[in-house]
ROBAMAR-441725 format. One record per atom (N, C-alpha, C): residue in three letters; y, z negated, x negated. Coordinates in steps of 0.05 Angstrom, whole numbers, padded with zeros to 5 digits, always signed. Each point is the difference from the previous one (the first is absolute). Last residue first. Layout:
ROBAMAR-441725
ALAYZX/...
This chain:
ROBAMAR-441725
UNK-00390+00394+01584/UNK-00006-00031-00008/UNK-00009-00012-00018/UNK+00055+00095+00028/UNK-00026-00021-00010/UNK+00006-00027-00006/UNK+00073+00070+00035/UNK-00016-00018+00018/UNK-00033-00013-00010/UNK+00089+00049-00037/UNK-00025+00016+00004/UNK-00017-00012+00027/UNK+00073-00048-00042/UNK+00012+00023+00013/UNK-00025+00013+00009/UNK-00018-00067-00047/UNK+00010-00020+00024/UNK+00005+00028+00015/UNK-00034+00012-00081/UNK-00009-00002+00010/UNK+00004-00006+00033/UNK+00064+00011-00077/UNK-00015+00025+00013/UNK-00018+00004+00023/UNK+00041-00086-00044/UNK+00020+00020+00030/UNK-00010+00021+00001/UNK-00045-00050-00059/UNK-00003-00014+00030/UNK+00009+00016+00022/UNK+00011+00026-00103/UNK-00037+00006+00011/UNK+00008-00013+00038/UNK+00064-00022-00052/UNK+00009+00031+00003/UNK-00026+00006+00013/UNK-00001-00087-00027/UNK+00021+00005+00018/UNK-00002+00023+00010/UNK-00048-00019-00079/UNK-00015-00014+00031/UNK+00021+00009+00022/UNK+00036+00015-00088/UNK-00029+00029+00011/UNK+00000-00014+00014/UNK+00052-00062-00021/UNK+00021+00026+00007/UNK-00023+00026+00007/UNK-00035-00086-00034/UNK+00011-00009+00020/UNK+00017+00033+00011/UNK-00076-00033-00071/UNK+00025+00024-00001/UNK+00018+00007+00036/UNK-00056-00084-00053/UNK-00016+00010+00026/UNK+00019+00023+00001/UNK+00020-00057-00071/UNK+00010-00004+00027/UNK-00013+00016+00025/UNK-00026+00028-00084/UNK-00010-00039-00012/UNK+00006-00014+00033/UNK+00013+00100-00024/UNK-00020-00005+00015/UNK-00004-00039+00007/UNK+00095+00053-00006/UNK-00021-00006-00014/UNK-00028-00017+00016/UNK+00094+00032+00031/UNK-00025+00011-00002/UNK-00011-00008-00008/UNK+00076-00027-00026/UNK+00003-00017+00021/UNK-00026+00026+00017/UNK+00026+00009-00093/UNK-00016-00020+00007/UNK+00002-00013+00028/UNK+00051+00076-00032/UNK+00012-00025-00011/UNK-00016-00027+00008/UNK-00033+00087+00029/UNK+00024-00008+00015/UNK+00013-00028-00017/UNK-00098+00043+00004/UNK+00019-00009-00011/UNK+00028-00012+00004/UNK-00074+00043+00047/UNK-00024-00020-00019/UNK+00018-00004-00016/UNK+00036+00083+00035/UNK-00014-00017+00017/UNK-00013-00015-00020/UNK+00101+00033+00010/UNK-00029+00009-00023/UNK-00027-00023+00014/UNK+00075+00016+00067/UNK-00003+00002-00019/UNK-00015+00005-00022/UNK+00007+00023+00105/UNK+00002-00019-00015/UNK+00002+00005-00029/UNK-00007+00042+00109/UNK+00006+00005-00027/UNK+00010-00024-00011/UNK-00060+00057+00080/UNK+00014-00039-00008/UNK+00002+00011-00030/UNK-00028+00064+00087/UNK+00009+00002-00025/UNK+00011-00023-00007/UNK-00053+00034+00093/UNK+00021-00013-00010/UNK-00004-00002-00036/UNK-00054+00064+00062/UNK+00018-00022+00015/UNK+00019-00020-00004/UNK-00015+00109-00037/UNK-00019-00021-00004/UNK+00015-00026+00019/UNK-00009+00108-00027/UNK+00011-00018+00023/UNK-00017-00019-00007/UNK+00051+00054-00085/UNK-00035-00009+00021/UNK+00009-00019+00023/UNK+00053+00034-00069/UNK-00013+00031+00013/UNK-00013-00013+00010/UNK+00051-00050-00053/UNK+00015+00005+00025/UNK-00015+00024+00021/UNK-00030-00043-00086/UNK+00002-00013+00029/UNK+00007+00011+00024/UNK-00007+00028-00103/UNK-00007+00022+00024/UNK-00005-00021+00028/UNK+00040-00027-00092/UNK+00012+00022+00020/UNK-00017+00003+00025/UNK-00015-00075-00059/UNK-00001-00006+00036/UNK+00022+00031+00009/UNK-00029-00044-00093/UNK-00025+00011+00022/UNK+00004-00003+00022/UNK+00066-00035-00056/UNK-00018+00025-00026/UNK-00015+00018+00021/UNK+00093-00057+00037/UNK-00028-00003-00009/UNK-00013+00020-00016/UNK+00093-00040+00071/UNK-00007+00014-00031/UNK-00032-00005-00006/UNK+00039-00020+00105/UNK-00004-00008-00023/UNK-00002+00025-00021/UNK+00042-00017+00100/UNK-00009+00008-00021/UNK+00002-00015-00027/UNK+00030-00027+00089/UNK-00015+00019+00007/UNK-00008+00016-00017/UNK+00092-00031-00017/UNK-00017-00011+00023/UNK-00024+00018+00003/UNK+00061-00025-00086/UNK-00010+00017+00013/UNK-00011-00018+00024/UNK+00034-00039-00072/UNK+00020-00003+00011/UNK-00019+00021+00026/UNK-00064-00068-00053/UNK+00021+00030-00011/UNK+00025-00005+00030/UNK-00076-00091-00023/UNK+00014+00020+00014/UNK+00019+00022-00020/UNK-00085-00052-00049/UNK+00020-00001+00010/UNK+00018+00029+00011/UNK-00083-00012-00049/UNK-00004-00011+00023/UNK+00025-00010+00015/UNK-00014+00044-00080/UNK-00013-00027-00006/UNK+00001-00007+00030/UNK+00015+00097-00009/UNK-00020-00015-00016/UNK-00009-00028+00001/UNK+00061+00029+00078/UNK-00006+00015-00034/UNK-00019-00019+00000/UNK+00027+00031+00110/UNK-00007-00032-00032/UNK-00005+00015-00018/UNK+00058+00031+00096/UNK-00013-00002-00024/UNK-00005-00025-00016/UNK+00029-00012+00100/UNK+00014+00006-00016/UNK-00030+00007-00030/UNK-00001-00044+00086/UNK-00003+00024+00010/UNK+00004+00020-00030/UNK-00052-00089+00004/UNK+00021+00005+00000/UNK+00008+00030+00006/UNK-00063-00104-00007/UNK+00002+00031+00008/UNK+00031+00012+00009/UNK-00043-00085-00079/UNK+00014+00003+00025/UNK-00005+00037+00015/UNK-00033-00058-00091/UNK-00018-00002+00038/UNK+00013+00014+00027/UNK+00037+00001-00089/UNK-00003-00035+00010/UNK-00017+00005+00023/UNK+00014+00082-00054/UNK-00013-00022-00021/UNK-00002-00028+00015/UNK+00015+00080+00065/UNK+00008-00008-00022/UNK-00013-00020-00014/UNK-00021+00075+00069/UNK-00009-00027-00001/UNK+00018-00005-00020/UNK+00007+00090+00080/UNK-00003-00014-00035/UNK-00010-00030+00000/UNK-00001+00096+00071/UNK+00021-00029-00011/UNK-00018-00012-00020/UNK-00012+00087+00025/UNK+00006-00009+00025/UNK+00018-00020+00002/UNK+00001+00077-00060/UNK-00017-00023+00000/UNK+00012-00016+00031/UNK+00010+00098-00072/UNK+00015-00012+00025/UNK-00033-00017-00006/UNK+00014+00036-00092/UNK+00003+00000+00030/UNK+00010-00015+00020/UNK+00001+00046-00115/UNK+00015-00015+00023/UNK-00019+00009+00022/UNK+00023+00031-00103/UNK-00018+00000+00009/UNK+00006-00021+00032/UNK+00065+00007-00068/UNK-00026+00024-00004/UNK-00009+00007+00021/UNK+00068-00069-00013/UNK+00007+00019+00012/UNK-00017+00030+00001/UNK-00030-00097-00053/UNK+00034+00007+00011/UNK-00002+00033+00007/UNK-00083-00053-00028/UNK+00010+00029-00005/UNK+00024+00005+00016/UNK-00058-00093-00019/UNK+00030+00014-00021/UNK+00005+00022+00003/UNK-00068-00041+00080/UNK+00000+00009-00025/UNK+00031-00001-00016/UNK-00061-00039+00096/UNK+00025+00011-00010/UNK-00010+00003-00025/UNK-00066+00004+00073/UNK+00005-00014-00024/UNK+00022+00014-00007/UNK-00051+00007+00101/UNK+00020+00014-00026/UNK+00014-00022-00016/UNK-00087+00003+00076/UNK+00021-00015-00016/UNK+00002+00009-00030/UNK-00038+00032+00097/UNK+00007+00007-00018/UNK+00015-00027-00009/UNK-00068+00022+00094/UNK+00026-00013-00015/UNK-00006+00014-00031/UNK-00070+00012+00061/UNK+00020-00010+00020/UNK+00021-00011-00019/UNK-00064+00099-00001/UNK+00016-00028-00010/UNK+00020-00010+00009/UNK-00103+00041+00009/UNK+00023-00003+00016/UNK+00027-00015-00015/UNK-00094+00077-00019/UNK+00019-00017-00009/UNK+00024-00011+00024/UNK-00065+00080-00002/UNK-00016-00033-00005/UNK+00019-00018-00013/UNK+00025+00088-00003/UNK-00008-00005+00035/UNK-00012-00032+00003/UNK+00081+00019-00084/UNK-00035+00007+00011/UNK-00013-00008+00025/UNK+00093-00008-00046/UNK-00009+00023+00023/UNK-00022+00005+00003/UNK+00028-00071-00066/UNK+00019+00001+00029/UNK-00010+00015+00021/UNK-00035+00012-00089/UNK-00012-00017+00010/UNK+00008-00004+00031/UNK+00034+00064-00056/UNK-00020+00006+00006/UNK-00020-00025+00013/UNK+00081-00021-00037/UNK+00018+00020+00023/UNK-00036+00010+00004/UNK+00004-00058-00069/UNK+00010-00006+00028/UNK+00008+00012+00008/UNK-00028+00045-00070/UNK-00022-00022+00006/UNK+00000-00012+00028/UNK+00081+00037-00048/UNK-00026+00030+00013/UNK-00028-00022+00006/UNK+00068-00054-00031/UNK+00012+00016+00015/UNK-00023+00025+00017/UNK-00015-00057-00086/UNK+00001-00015+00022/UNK+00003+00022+00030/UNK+00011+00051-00084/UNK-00019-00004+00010/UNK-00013-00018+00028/UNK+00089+00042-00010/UNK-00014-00018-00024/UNK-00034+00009+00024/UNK+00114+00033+00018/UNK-00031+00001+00013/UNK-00024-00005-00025/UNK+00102-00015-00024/UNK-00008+00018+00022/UNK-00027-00009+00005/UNK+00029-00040-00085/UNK+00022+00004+00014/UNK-00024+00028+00026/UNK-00053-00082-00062/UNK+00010+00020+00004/UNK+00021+00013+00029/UNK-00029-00089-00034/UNK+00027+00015-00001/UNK+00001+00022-00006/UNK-00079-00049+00027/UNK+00010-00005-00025/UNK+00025+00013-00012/UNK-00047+00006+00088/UNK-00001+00016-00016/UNK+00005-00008-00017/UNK-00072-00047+00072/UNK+00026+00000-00015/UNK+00003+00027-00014/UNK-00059-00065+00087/UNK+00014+00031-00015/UNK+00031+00004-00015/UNK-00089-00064+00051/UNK+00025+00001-00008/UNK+00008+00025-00013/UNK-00059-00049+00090/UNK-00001+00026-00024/UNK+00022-00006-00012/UNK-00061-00064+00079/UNK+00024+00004-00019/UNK+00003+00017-00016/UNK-00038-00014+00099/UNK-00013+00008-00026/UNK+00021+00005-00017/UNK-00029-00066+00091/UNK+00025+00017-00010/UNK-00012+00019-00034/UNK-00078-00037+00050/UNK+00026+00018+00002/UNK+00026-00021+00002/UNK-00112+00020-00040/UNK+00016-00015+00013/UNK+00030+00019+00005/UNK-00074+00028-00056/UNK-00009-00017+00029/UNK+00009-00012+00013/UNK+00012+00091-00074/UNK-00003-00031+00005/UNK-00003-00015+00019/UNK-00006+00102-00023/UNK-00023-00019-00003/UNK+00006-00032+00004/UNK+00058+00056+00012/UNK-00014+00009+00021/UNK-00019-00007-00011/UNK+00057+00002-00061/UNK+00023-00018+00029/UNK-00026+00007+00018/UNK-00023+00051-00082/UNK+00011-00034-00005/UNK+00000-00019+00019/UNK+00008+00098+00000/UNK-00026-00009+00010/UNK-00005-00026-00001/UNK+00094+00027-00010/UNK-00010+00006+00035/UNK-00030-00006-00008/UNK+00033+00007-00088/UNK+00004-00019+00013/UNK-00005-00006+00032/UNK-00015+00074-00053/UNK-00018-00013+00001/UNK+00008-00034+00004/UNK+00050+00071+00028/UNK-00017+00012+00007/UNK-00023-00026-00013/UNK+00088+00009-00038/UNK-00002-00014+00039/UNK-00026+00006+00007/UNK+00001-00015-00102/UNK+00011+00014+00011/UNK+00002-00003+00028/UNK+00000-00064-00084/UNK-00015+00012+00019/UNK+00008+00018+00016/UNK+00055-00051-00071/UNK-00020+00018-00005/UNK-00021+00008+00017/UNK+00113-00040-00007/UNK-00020-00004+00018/UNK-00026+00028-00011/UNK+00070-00032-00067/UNK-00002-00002+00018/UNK-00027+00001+00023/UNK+00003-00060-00033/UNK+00033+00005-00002/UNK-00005+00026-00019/UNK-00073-00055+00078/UNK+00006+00014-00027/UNK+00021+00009+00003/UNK-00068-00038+00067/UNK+00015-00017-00016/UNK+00003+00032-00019/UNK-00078+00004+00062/UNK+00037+00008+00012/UNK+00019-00013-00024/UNK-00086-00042+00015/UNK-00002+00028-00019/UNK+00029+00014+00003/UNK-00016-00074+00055/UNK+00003-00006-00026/UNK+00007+00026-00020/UNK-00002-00008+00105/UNK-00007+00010-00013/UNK+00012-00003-00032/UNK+00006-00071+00072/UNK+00008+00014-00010/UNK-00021+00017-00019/UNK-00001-00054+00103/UNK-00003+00014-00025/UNK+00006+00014-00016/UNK+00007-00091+00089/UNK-00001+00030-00010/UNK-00015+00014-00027/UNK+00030-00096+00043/UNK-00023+00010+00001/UNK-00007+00032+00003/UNK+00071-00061-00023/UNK+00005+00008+00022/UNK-00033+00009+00011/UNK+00018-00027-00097/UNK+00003-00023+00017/UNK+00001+00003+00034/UNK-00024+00065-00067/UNK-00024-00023+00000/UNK+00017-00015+00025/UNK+00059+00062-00025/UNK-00020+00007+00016/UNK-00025-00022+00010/UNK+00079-00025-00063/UNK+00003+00008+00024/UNK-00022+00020+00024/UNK-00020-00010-00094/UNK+00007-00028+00008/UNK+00007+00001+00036/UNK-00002+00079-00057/UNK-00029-00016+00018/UNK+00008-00028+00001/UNK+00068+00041-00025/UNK-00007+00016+00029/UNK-00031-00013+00006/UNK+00045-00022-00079/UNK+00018-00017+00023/UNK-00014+00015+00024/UNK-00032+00029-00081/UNK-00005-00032+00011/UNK+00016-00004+00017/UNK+00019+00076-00020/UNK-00023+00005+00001/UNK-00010-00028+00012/UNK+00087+00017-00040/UNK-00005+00013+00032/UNK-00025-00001+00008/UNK+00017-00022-00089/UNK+00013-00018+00021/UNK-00008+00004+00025/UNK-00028+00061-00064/UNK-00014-00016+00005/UNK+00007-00030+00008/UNK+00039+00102+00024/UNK-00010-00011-00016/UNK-00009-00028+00000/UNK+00033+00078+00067/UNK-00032-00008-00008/UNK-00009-00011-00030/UNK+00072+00016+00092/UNK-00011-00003-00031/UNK-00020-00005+00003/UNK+00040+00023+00084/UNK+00011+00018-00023/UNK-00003-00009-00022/UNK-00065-00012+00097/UNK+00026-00014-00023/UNK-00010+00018-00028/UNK-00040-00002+00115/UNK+00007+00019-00022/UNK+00023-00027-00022/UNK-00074-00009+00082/UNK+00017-00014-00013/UNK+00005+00014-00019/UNK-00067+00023+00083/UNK-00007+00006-00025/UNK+00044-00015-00011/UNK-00093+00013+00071/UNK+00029-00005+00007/UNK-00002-00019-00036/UNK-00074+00085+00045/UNK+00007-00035-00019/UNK+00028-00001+00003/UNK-00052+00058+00076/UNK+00019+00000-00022/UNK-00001-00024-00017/UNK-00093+00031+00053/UNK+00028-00013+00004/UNK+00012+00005-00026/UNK-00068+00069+00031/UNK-00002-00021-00022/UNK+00032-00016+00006/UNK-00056+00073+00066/UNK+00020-00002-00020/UNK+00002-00028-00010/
């Protein structure tokens, strides 16, 4: 039997989220499946799982977006077929807040805010604390709650956050969220 790829799930996939993830991968020495990028997400789980199992290295970054579609999007059926594939391990999730006030929502383990800081408490969009504990609002993070996964880091719009992401600063808030997954999982 073929080892699991230990595999980094995130809820966008537009082209902020994109540079900030390979940025953040190059820099950890991981990989983002590039092709994965799209608002919304156009590969299906099936030909993305062949994607993640050709690449050579590990942590393996996937992004998956619905583009506000309300219920189960495409992102959604993609990552939920990727999550459960026998060849797949995933050691963390990072759920991108969204504008979908009270739509769409999951539980998260804990959060990063726009200052770096970790927090028990929800982050919107720009990366600042909600009143909620333990949940965020998002486009692509209904079906979180269906997957046993090890820890869930929820942050803001990734590769933005009122520029305190931005790639120019090394996107300091993905590196973070990428560390505590890692730190939890136990890769080095």
């Amino acid at each position: 039997m073929e080892r699991k790829r230990k595999v980094i799930l995130v809820t966008d996939g537009d082209e902020y989220a994109l540079r900030a993830v390979e940025y953040v991968s190059n820099k950890i020495g991981g990989r983002c499946i590039s092709q994965s990028q799209g608002n919304p997400t156009l590969l299906s789980g099936k030909q993305l799982v062949n994607l993640i199992i050709q690449t050579p290295y590990d942590p393996v970054f996937v992004l998956f977006d619905d583009c506000g579609y309300i219920g189960e999007g495409a992102g959604e059926h993609a990552l939920l077929y990727v999550a459960n594939h026998e060849q797949i391990e995933v050691v963390g999730v990072i759920a991108v807040a969204s504008n979908s006030h009270s739509i769409e929502w999951t539980k998260v383990d804990v959060c990063i805010d726009r200052f770096g800081e970790l927090t028990e408490f929800g982050i919107d969009k720009g990366g600042l604390q909600e009143l909620e504990v333990g949940r965020i609002n998002g486009d692509t993070v209904y079906c979180l709650d269906q997957l046993d996964v090890p820890i869930i880091v929820g942050i803001g719009d990734i590769g933005k956050m009122a520029g305190r992401d931005d790639i120019t600063k090394g996107c300091p808030i993905t590196l973070k969220a990428v560390e505590v997954i890692l730190e939890r999982s136990g890769i080095k």
